[in-house]
C-alpha positions as CSV (number, residue, x, y, z in Angstrom):
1,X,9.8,4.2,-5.1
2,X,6.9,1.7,-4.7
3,X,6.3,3.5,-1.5
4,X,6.1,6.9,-3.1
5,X,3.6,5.5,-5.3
6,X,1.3,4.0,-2.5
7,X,1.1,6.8,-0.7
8,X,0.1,9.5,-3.7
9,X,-2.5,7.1,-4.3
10,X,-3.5,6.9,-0.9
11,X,-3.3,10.4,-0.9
12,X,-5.5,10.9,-3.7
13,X,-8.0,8.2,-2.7
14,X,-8.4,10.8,0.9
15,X,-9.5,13.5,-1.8
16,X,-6.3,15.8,-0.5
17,X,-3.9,17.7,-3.3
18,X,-1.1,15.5,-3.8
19,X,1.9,18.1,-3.6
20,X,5.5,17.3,-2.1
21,X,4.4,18.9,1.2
22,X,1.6,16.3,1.9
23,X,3.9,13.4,0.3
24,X,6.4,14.5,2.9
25,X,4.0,14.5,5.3
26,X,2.4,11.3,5.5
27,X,5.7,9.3,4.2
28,X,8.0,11.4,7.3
29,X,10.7,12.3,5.1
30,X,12.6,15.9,3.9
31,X,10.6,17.8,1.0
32,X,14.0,17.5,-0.8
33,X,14.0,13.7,-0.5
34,X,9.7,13.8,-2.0
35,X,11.3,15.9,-4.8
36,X,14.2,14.0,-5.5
37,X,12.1,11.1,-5.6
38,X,10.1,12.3,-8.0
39,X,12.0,13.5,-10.4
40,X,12.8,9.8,-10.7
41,X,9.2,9.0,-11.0
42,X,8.7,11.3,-13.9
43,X,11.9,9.9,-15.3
44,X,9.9,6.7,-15.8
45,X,7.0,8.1,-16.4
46,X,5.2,7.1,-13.4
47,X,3.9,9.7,-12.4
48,X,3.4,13.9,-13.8
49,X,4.4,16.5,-12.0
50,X,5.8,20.6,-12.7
51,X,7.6,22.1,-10.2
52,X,5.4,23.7,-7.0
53,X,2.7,21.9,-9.0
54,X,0.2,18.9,-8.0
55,X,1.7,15.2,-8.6
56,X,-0.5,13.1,-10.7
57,X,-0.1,9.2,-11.6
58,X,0.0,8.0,-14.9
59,X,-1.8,5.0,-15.8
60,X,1.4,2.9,-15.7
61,X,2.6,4.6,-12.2
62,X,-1.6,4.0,-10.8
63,X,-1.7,0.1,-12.1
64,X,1.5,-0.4,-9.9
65,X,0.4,2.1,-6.8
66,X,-2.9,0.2,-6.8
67,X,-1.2,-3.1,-6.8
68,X,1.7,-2.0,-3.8
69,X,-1.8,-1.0,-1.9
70,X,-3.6,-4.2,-2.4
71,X,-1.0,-6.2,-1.2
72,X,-0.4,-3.3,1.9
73,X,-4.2,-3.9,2.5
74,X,-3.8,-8.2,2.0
75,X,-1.0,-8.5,4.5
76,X,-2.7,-6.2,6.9
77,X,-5.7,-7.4,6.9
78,X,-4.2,-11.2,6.9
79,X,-1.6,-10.2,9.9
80,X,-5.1,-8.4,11.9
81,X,-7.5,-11.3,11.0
82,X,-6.5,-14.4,10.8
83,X,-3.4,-14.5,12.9
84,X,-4.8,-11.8,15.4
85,X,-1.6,-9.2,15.4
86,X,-1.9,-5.7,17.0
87,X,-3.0,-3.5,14.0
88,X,-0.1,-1.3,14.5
89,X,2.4,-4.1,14.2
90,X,0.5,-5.4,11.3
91,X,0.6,-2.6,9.5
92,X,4.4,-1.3,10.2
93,X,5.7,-5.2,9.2
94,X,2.8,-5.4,5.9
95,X,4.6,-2.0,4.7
96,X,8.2,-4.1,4.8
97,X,6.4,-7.1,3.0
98,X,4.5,-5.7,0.8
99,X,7.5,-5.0,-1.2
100,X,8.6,-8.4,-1.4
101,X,5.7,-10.7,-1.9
102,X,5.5,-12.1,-5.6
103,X,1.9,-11.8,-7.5
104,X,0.6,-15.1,-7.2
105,X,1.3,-15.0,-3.7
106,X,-0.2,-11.9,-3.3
107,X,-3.4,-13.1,-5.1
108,X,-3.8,-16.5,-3.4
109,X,-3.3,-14.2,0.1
110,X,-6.0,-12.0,-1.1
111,X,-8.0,-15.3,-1.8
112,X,-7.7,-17.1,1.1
113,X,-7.9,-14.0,3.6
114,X,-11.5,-13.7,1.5
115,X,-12.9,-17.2,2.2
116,X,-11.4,-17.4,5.8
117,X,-13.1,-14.5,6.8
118,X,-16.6,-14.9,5.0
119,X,-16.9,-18.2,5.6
120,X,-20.5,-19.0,6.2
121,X,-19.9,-21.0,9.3
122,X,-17.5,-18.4,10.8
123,X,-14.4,-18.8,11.9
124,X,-12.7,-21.9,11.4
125,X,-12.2,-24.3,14.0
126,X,-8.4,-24.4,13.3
127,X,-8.4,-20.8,13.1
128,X,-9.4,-20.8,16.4
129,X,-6.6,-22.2,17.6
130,X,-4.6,-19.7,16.7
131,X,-5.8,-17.2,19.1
């Protein structure tokens, strides 16, 4: 479901209608499967939607997209940067993490991928040595 989430508010975020056919879209799965997730969505009130209608987030459902895409965006960026992995790799394994990592390590990622990479002497010398 988390996944769901990320992507209408990735889809939002691109300024595109969020409807099942661009859910299905940009997540590769059935339009039955987008609206049988969200039927569950709304169940929890996660997100609002009315059938053939536009999908919108709920405060609760955006507070939880928004934190499923920051720790998307921390692993990526961590997995790219500071341990040098093909973005596509990166990407493809931070989407399997992301659902997994717990909130303080999520925020002491986010931290540390921050003062790694604007360090004012650059790079680290032990960094380095990763390459």
């Amino acid at each position: 479901m988390e996944d769901y989430l990320e992507k209408i508010v990735m889809i939002t975020e691109g300024k595109e209608a969020v409807t099942v056919t661009n859910i299905s879209r940009v997540l590769g799965v059935t339009k039955p499967s987008v609206i049988s997730a969200l039927k569950k969505l709304s169940e929890k009130g996660l997100i609002k939607h009315e059938r053939y209608g536009s999908v919108e987030l709920t405060i609760e459902g955006k507070k939880i997209a928004e934190d499923v895409l920051r720790r998307h965006k921390a692993l990526g960026k961590f997995f790219i940067e500071v341990l040098g992995i093909d973005p596509d790799t990166a990407w493809k394994d931070a989407c399997k993490m992301e659902h997994f990592i717990s909130p303080i390590t999520s925020r002491r990622l986010i931290k540390f991928v921050d003062i790694t990479l604007t360090s004012p002497v650059g790079k680290s010398e032990w960094l380095k040595t990763l390459d």
